[in-house]
C-alpha positions in Angstrom: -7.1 0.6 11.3 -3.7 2.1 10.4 -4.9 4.6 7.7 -6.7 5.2 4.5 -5.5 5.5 0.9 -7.7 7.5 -0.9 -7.2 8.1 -5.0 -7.9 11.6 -5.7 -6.6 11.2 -9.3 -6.7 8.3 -11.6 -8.3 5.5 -13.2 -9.4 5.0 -9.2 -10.7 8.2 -8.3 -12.6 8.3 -5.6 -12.4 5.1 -4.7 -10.6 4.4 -0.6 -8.6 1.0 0.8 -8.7 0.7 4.4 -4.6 -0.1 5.2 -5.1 -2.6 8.6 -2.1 -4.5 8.2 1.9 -3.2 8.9 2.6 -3.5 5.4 0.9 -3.0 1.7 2.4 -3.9 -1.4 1.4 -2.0 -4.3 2.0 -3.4 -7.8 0.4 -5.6 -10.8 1.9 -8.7 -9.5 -0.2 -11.7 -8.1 1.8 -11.2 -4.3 0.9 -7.9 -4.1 -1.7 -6.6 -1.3 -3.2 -4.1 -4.0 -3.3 -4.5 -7.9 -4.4 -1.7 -9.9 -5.1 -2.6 -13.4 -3.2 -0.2 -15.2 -0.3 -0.2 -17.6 1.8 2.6 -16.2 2.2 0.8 -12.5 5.6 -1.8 -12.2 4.8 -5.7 -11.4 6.3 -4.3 -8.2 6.2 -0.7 -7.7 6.1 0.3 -3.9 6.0 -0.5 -0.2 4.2 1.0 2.1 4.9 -0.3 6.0 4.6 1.0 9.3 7.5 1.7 12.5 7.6 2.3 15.6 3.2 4.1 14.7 4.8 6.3 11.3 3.9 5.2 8.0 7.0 4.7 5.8 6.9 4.7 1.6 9.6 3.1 -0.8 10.0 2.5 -4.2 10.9 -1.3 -4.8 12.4 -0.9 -8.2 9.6 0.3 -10.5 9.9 2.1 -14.1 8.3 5.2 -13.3 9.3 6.1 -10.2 7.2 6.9 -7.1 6.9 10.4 -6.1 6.0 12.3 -2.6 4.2 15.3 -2.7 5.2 16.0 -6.0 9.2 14.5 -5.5 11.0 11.4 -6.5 11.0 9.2 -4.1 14.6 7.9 -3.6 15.3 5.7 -0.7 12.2 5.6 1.7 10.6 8.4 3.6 7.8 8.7 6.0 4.1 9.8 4.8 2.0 12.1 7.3 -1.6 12.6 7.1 -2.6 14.4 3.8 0.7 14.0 2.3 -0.3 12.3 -1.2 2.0 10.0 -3.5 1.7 9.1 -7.0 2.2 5.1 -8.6 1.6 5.3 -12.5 -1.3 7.4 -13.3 -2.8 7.4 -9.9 -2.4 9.4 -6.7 -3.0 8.6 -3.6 -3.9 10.9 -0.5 -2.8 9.3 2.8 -5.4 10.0 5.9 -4.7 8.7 9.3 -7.2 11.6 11.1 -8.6 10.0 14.0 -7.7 6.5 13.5 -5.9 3.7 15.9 -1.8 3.9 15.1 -1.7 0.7 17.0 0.7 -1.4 14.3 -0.5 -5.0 14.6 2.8 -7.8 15.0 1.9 -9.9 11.8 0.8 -8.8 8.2 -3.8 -9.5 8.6 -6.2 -8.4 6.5 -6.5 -5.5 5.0 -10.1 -4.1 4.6 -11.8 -2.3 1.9 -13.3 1.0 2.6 -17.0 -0.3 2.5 -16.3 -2.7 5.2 -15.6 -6.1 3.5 -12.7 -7.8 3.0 -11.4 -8.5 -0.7 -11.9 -11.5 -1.9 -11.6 -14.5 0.2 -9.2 -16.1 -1.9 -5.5 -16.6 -1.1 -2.3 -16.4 -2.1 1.6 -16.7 -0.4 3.3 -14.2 -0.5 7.0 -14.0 -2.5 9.9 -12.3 -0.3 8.9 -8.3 -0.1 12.0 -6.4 0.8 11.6 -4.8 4.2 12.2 -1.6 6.5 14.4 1.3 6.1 17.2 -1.3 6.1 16.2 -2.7 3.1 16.5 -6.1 4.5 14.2 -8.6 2.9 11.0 -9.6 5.2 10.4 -13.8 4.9 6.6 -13.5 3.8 6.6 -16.9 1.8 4.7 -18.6 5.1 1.7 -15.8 4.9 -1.3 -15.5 2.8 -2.8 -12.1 1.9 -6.5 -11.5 0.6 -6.7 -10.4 -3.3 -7.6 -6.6 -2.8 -8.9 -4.1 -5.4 -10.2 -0.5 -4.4 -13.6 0.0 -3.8 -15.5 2.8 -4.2 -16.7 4.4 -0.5 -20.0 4.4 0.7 
């Protein structure tokens, strides 16, 4: 596993998603990794990816901004363990305490924090734009598992 976003504040709180692929798309869109139902996160709002074992954040174009410990995200910028972020009305606390930083080669599954995968339906994946180079990944030939945060056990 790569790391854990936990909502500490939100419509979400409390609930964890277990981050075990390289990359996570936040947003309401259907190609995004993770789709929180609420009205104040973008179709597309951010990307989360991993280089070289560091966790990387960007904004991918999103109304109302994405914010660091507290700061507009502009650009990208790496997230350490605790650092939080906000999307919308929620924020997210990142934890990587103790966990593998092994970053696998292609997107998998990402896990929910109970244990389970989301659901076991499928869907391909539109173009996601990419590293700190902003160079567009070609995703169209993967399928991601529909994922919702779950409460943790």
């Amino acid at each position: 596993m790569l790391a854990i976003l936990r909502v500490i504040r939100g419509p979400y709180a409390g609930q964890e998603v277990r981050m075990t692929a390289s990359r996570l798309l936040i947003g309401r869109d259907m190609d995004c990794h993770l789709r929180p139902n609420t009205r104040f996160i973008s179709r597309r709002h951010c990307l989360l990816w991993f280089d070289e074992g560091r966790l990387w954040i960007r904004d991918v174009g999103s109304r109302n901004g994405t914010f660091v410990n507290g700061n507009i995200l502009s650009g990208h910028c790496p997230l350490e363990d605790g650092d939080t972020f906000s999307v919308g009305d929620m924020l997210i606390q990142i934890d990587r305490s103790g966990w593998d930083i092994e970053v696998p080669v292609v997107v998998n599954d990402l896990v929910l924090a109970n244990g389970q995968l989301g659901s076991t339906e499928t869907y391909p994946a539109d173009e996601v734009s990419g590293g700190p180079d902003n160079q567009a990944d070609d995703l169209s030939s993967q399928s991601f598992p529909m994922v919702s945060p779950t409460a943790p056990r």
